[in-house]
SEVEXLUM-270394 format. One record per atom (N, C-alpha, C): residue number from 1; chain; atom name; z, x, y. Coordinates in steps of 0.1 Angstrom, whole numbers, plus 5000, padded with zeros to 4 digits. Example, Ala and Ser with C-alpha at 12.3 -4.5 7.8 and 13.67 -1.06 7.14 Angstrom:
# residues 2
(atom 1 A N (5078 5132 4943))
(atom 1 A CA (5078 5123 4955))
(atom 1 A C (5078 5132 4967))
(atom 2 A N (5071 5128 4978))
(atom 2 A CA (5071 5137 4989))
(atom 2 A C (5079 5129 5000))
//
This chain:
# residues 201
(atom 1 A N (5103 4968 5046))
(atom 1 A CA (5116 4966 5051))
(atom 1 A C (5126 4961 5040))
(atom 2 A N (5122 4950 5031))
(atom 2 A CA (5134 4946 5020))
(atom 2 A C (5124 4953 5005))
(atom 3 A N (5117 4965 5004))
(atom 3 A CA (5111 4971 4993))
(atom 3 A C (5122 4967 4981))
(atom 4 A N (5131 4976 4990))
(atom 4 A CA (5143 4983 4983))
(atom 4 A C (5150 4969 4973))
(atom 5 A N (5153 4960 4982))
(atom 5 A CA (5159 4948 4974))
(atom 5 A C (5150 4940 4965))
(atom 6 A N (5142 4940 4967))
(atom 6 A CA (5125 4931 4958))
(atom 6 A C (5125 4941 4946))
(atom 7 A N (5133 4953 4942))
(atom 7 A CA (5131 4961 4932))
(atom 7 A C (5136 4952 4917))
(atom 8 A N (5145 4943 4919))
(atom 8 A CA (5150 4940 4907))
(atom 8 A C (5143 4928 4905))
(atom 9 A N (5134 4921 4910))
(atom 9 A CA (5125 4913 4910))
(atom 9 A C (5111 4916 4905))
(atom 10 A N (5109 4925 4911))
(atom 10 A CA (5098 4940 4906))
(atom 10 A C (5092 4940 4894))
(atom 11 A N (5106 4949 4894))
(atom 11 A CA (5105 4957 4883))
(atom 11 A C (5104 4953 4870))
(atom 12 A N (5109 4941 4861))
(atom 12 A CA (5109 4935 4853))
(atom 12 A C (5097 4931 4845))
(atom 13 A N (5087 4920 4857))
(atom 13 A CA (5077 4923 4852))
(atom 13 A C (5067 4930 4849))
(atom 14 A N (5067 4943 4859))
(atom 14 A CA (5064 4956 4861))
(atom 14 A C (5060 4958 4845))
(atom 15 A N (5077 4961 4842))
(atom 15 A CA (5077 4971 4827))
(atom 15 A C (5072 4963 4816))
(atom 16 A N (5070 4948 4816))
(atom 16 A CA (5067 4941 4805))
(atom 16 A C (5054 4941 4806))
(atom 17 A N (5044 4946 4817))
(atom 17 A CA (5029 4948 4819))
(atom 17 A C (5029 4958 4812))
(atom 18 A N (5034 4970 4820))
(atom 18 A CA (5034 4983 4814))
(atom 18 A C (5037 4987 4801))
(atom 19 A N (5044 4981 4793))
(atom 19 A CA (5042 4979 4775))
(atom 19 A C (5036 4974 4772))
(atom 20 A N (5029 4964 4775))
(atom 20 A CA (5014 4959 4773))
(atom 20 A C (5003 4965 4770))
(atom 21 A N (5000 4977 4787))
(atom 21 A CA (4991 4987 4781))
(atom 21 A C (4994 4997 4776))
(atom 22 A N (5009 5005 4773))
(atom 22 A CA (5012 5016 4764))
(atom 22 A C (5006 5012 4749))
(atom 23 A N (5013 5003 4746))
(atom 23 A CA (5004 4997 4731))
(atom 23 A C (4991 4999 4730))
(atom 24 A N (4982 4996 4738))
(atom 24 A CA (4969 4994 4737))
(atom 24 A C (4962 5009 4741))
(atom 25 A N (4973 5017 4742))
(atom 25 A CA (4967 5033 4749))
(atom 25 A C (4958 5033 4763))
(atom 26 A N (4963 5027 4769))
(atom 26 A CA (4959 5027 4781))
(atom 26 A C (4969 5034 4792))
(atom 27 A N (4964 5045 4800))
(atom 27 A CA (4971 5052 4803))
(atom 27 A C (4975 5049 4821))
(atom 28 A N (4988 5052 4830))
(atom 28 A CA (4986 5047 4844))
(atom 28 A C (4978 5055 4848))
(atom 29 A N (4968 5065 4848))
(atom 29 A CA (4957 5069 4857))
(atom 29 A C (4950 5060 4853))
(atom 30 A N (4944 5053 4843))
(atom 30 A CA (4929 5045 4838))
(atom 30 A C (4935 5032 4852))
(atom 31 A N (4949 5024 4847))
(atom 31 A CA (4952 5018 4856))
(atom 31 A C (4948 5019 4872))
(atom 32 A N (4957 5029 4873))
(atom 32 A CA (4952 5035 4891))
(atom 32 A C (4939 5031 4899))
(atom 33 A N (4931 5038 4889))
(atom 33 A CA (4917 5036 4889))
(atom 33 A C (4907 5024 4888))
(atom 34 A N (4914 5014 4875))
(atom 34 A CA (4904 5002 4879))
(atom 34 A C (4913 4994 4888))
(atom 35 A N (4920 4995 4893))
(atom 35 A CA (4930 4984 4906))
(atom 35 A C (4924 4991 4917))
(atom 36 A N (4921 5002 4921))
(atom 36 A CA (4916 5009 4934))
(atom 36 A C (4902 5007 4932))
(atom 37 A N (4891 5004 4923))
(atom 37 A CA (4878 5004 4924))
(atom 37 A C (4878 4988 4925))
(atom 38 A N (4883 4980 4917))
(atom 38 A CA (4887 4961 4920))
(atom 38 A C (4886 4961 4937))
(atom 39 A N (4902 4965 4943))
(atom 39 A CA (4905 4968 4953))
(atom 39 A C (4893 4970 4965))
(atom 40 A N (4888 4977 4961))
(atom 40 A CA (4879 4979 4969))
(atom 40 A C (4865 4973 4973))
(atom 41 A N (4867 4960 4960))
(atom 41 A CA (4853 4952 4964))
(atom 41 A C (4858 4941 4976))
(atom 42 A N (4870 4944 4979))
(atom 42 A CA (4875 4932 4994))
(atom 42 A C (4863 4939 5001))
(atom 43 A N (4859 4949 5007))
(atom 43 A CA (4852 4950 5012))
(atom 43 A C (4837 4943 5017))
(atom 44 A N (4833 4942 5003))
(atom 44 A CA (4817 4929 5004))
(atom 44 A C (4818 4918 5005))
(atom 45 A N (4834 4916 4998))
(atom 45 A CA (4836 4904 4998))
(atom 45 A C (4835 4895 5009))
(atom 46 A N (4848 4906 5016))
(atom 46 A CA (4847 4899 5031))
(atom 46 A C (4834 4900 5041))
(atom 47 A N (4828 4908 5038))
(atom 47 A CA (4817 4911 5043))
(atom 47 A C (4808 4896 5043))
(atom 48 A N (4806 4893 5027))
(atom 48 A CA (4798 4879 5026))
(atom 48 A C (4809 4866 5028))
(atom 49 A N (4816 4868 5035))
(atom 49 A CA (4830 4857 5040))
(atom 49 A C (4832 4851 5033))
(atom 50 A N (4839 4853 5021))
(atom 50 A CA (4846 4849 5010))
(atom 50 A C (4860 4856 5009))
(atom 51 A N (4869 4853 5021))
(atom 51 A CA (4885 4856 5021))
(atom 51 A C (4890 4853 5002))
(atom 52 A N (4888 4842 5000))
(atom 52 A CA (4896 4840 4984))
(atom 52 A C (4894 4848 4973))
(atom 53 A N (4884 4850 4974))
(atom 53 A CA (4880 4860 4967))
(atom 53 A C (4884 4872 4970))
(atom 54 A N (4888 4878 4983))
(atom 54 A CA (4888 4886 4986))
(atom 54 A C (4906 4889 4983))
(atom 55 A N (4916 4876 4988))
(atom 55 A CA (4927 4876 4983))
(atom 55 A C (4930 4880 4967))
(atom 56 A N (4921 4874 4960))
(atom 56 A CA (4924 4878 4948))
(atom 56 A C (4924 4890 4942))
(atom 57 A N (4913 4896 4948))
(atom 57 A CA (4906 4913 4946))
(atom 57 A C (4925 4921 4949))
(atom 58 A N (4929 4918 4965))
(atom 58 A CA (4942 4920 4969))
(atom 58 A C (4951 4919 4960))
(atom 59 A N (4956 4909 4949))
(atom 59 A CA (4964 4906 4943))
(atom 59 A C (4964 4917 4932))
(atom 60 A N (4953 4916 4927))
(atom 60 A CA (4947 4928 4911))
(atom 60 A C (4951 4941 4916))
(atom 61 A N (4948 4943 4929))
(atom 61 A CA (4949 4958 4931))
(atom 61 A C (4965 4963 4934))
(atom 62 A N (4974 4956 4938))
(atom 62 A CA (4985 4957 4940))
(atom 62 A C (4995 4954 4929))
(atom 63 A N (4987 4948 4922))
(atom 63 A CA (4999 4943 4909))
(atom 63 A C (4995 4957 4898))
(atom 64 A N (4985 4960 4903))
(atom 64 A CA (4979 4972 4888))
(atom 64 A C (4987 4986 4897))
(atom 65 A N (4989 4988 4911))
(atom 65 A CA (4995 4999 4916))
(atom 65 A C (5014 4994 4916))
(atom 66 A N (5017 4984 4914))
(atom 66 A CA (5034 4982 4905))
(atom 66 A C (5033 4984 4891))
(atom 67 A N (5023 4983 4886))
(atom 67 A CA (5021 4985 4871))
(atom 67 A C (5021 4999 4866))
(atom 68 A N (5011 5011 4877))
(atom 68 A CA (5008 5022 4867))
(atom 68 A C (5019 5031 4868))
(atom 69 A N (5028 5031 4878))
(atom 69 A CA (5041 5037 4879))
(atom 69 A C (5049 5038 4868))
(atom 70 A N (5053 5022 4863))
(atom 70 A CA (5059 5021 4854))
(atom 70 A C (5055 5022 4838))
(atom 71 A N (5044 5022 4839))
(atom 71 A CA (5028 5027 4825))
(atom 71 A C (5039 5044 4827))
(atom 72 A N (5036 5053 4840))
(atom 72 A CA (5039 5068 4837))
(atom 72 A C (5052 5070 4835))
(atom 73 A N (5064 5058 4838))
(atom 73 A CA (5076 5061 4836))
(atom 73 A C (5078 5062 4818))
(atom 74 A N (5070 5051 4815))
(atom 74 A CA (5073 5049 4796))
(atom 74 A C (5065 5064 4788))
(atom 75 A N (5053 5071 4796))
(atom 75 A CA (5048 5079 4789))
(atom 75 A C (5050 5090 4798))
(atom 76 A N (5039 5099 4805))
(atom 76 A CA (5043 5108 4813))
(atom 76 A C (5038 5109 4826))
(atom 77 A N (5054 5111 4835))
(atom 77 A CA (5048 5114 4850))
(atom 77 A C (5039 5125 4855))
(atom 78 A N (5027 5123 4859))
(atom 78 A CA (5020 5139 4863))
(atom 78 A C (5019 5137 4879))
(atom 79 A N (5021 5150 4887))
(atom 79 A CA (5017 5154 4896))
(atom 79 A C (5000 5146 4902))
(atom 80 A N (4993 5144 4894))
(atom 80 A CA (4979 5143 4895))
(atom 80 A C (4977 5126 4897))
(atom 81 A N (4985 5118 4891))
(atom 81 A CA (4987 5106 4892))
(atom 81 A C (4995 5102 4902))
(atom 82 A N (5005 5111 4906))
(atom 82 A CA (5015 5109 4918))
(atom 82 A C (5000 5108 4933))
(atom 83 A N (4993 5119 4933))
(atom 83 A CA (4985 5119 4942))
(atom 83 A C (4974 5116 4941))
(atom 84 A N (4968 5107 4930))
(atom 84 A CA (4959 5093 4929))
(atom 84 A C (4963 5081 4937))
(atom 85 A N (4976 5081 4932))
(atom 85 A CA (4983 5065 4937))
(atom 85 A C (4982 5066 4953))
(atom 86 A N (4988 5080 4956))
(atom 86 A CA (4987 5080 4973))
(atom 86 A C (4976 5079 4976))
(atom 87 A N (4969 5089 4975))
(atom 87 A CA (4952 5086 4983))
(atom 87 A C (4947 5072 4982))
(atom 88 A N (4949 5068 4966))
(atom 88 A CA (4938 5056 4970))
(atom 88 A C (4944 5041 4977))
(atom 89 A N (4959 5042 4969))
(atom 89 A CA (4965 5035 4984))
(atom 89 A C (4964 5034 4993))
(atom 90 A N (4962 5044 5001))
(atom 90 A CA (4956 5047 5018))
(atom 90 A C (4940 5045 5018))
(atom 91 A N (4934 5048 5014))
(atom 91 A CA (4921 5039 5011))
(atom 91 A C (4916 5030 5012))
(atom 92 A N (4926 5020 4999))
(atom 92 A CA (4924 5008 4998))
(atom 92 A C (4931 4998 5013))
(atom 93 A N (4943 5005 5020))
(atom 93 A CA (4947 4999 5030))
(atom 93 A C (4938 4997 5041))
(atom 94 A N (4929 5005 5039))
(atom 94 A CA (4922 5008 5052))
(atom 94 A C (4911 4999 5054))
(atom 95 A N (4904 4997 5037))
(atom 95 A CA (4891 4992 5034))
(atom 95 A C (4895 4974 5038))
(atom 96 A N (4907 4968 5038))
(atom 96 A CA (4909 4952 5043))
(atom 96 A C (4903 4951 5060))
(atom 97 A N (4907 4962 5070))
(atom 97 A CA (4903 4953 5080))
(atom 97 A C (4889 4962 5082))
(atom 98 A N (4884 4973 5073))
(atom 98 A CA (4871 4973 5075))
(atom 98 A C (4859 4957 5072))
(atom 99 A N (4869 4951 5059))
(atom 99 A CA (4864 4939 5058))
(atom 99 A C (4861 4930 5068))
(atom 100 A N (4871 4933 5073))
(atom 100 A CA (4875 4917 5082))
(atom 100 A C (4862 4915 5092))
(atom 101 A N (4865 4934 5100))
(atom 101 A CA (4854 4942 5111))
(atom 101 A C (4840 4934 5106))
(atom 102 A N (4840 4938 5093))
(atom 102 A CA (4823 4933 5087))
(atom 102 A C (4820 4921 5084))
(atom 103 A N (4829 4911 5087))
(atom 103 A CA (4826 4892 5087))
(atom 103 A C (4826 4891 5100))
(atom 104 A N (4830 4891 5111))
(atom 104 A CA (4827 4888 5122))
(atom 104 A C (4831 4900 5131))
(atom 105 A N (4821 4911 5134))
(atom 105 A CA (4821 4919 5144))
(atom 105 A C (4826 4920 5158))
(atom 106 A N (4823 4908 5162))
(atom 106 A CA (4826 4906 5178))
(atom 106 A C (4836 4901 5182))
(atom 107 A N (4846 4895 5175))
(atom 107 A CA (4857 4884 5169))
(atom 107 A C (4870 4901 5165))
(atom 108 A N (4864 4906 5154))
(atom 108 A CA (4876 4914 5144))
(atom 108 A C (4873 4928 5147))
(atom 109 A N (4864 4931 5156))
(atom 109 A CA (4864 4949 5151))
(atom 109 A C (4877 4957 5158))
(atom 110 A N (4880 4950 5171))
(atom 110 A CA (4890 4956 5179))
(atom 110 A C (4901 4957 5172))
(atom 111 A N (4905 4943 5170))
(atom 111 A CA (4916 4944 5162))
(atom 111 A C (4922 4957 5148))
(atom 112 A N (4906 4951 5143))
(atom 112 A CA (4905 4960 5129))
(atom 112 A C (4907 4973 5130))
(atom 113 A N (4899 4981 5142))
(atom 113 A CA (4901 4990 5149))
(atom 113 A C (4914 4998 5151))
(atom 114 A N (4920 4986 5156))
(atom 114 A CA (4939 4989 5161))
(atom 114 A C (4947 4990 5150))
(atom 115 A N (4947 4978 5142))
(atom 115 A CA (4950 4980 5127))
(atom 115 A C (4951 4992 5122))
(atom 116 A N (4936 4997 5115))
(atom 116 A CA (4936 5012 5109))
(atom 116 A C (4942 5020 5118))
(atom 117 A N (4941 5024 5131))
(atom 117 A CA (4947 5029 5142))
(atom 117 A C (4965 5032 5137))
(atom 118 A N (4972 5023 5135))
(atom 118 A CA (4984 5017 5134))
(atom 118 A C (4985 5024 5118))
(atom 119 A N (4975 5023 5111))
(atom 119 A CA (4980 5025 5097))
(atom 119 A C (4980 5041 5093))
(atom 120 A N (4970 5048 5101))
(atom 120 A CA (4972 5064 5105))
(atom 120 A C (4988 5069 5105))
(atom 121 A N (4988 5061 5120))
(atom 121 A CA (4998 5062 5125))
(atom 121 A C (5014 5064 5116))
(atom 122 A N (5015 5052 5109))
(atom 122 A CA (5024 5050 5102))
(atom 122 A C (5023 5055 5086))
(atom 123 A N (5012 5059 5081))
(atom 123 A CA (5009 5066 5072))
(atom 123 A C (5015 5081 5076))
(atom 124 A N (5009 5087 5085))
(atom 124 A CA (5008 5101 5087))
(atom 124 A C (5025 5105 5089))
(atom 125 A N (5030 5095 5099))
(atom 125 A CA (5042 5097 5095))
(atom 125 A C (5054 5097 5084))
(atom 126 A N (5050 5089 5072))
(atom 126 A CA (5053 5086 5065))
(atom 126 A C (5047 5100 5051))
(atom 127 A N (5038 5103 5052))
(atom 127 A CA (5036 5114 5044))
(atom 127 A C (5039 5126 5050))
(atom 128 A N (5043 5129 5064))
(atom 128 A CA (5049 5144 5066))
(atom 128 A C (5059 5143 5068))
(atom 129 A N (5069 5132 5064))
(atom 129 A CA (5084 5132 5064))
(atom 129 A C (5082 5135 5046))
(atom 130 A N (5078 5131 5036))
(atom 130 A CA (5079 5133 5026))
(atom 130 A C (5074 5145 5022))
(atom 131 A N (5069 5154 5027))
(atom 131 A CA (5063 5170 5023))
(atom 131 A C (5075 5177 5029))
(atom 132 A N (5078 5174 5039))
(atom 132 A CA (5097 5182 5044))
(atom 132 A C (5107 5179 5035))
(atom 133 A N (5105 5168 5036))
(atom 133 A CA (5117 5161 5026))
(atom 133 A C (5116 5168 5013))
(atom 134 A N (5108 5171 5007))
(atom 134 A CA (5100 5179 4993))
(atom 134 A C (5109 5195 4996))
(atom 135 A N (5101 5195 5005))
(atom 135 A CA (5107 5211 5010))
(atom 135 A C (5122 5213 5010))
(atom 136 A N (5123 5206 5017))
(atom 136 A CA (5142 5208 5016))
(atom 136 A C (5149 5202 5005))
(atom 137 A N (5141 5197 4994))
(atom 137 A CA (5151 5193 4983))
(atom 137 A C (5151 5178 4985))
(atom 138 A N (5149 5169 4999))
(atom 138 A CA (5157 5157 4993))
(atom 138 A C (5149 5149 4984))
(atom 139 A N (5155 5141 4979))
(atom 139 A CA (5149 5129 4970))
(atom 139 A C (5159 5116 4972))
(atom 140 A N (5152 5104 4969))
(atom 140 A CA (5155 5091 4968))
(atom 140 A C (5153 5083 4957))
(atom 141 A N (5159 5073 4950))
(atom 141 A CA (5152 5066 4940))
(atom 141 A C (5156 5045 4946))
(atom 142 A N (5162 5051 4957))
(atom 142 A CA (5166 5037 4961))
(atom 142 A C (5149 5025 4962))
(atom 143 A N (5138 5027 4967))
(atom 143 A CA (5127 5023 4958))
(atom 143 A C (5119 5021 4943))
(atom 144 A N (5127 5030 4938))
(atom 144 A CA (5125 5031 4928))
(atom 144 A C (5120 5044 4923))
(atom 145 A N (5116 5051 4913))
(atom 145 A CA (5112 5065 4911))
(atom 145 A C (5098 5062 4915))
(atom 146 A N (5099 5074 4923))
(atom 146 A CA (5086 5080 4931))
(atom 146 A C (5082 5095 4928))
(atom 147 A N (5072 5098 4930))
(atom 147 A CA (5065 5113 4931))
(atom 147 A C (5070 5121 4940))
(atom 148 A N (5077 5114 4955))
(atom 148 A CA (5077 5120 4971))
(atom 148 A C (5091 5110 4976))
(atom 149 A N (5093 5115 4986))
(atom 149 A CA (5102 5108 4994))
(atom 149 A C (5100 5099 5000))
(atom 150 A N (5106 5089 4998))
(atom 150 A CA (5097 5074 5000))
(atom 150 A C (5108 5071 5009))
(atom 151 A N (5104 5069 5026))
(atom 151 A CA (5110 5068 5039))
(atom 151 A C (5105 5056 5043))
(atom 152 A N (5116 5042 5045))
(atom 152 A CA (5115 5029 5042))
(atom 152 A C (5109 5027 5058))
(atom 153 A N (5112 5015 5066))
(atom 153 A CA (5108 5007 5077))
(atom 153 A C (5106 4997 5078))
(atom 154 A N (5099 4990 5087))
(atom 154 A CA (5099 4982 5090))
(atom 154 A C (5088 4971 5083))
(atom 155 A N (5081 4978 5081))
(atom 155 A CA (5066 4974 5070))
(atom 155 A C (5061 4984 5063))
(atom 156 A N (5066 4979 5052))
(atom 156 A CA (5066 4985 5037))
(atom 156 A C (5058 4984 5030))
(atom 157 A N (5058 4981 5014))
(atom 157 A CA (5043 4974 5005))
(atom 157 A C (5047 4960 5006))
(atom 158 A N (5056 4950 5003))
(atom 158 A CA (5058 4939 5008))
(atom 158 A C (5054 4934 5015))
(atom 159 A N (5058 4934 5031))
(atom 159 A CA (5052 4934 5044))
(atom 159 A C (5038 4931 5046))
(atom 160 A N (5032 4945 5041))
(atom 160 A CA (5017 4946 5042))
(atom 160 A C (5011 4935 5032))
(atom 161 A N (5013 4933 5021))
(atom 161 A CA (5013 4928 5010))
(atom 161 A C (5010 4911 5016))
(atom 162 A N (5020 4908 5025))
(atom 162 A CA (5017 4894 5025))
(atom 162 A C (5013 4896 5035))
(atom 163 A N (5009 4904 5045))
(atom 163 A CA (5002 4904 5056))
(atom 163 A C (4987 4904 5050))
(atom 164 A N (4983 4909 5043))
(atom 164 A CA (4969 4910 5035))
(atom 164 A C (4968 4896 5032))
(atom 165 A N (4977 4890 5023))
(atom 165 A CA (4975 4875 5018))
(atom 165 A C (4977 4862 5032))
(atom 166 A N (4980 4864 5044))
(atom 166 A CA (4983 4853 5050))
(atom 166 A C (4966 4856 5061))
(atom 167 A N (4961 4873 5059))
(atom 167 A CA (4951 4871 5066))
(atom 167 A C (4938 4864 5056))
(atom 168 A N (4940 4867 5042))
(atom 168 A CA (4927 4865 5035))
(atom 168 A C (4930 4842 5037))
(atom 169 A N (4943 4842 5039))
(atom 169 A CA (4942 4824 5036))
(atom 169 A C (4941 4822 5055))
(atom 170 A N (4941 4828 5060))
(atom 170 A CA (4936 4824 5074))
(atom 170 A C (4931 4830 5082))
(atom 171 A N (4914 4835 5079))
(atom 171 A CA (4907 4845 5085))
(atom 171 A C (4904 4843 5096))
(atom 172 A N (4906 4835 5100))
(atom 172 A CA (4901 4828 5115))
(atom 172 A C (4908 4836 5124))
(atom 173 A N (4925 4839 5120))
(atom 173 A CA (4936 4844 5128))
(atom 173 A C (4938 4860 5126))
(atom 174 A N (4928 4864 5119))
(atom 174 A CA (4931 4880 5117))
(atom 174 A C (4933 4887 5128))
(atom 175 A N (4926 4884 5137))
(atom 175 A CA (4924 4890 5154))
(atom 175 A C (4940 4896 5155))
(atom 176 A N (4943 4887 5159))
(atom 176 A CA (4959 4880 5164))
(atom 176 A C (4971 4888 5157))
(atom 177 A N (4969 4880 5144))
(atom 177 A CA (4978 4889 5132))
(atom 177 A C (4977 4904 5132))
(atom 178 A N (4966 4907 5127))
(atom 178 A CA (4965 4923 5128))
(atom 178 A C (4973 4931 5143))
(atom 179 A N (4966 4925 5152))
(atom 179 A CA (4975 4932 5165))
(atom 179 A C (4992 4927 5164))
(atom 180 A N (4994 4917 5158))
(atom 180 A CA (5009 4918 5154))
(atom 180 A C (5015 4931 5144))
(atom 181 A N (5008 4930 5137))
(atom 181 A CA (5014 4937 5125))
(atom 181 A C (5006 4949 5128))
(atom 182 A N (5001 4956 5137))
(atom 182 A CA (4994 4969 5138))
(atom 182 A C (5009 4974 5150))
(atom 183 A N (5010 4966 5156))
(atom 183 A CA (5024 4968 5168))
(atom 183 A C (5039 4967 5159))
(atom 184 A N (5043 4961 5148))
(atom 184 A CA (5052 4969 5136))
(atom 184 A C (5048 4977 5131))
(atom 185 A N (5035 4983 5127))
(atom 185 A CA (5034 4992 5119))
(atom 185 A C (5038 5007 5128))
(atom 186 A N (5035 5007 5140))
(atom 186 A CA (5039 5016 5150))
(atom 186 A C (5053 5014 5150))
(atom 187 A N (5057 5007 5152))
(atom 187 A CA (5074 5005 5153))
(atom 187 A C (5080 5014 5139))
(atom 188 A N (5071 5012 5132))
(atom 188 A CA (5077 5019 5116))
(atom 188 A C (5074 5031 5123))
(atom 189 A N (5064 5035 5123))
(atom 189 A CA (5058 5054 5125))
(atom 189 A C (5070 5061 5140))
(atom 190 A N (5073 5050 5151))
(atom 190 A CA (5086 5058 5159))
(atom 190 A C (5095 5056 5154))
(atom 191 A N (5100 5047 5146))
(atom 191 A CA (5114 5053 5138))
(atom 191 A C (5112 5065 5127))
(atom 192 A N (5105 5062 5122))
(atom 192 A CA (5102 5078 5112))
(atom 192 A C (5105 5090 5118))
(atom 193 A N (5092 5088 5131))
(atom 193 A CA (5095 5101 5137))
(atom 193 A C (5107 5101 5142))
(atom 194 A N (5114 5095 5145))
(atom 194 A CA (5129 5097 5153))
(atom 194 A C (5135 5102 5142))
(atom 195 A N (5136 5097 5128))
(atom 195 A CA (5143 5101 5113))
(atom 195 A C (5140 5115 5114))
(atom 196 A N (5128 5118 5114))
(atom 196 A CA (5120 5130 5111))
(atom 196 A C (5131 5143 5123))
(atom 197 A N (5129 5138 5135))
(atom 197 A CA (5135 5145 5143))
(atom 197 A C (5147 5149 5142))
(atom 198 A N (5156 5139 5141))
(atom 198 A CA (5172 5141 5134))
(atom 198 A C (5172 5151 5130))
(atom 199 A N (5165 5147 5112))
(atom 199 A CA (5166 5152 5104))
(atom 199 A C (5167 5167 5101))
(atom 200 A N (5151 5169 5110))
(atom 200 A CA (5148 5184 5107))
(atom 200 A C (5149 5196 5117))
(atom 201 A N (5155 5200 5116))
(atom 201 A CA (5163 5210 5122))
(atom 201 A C (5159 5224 5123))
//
């Protein structure tokens, strides 16, 4: 929802990471890649109920996917990187409330359940407005430069962002939360599709 304005906040230190590894020949695919495999140990973590740990896995993985962007802005944007970032972002979104599901089953699976449910939802929408959008030419950079048409809402990478961090510092309440923020994430996916509908003609 405020992506767009958190960009000048961003971005700054973004680029001062991303010269960091240009010097060192480190490329944003290498990036991509160890933030999405980090990323992905939320999974045991939460599993062996270690939320802080698990927050922090959260933090590495999201600050290394603001990072590799701006790594390909300084050297070169590929097509191949554009659709690393997406998949494994959708991956990695998915892999938090598989966590959750796997610390207390009886407590989080529903939820967790609904969650990913919700993240389909608002994903799917969100990537077939941007393959039309592709098709017909449009583009945006009001997020910043992207690979695809980046079609804003209501919960964004922000949103989720501290939605991840307020469940890893209060796991007790994931239940709860997740069914909040699984019920905006749908709110995002029917305004899309209403955009989507407008739009396409």
């Amino acid at each position: 929802m405020i992506d767009a304005q958190l960009r000048q906040f961003v971005d700054p230190p973004a680029d001062r990471l991303a010269s960091w590894f240009v010097a060192r020949g480190i490329n944003a695919d290498q990036v991509t890649l160890v933030g999405f495999f980090v990323g992905m140990l939320v999974v045991p973590a939460l599993w062996l109920g270690w939320p802080l740990l698990a927050l922090v896995l959260v933090l590495v993985n999201r600050v290394a996917d603001g990072v590799d962007g701006a790594i390909a802005r300084r050297t070169e944007t590929t097509d191949r990187g554009g659709f690393l970032d997406i998949c494994l972002d959708f991956f990695f979104y998915s892999a938090v409330p598989l966590g959750f599901a796997l610390m207390d089953p009886s407590r989080n699976a529903l939820a967790a359940c609904f969650l990913i449910f919700s993240f389909v939802g608002s994903g799917t929408s969100f990537l077939a407005f941007a393959i039309l959008a592709e098709k017909r030419g449009e583009s945006t950079d009001i997020r910043g430069h992207k690979s695809f048409y980046y079609l804003g809402g209501l919960t964004e990478g922000f949103e989720t962002i501290l939605f991840f961090v307020l469940i890893c510092l209060l796991p007790d309440g994931f239940w709860w939360m997740a069914l909040i923020f699984g019920l905006m994430a749908w709110i995002t996916a029917v305004t899309r599709l209403i955009a989507g509908w407008q739009l396409f003609r």
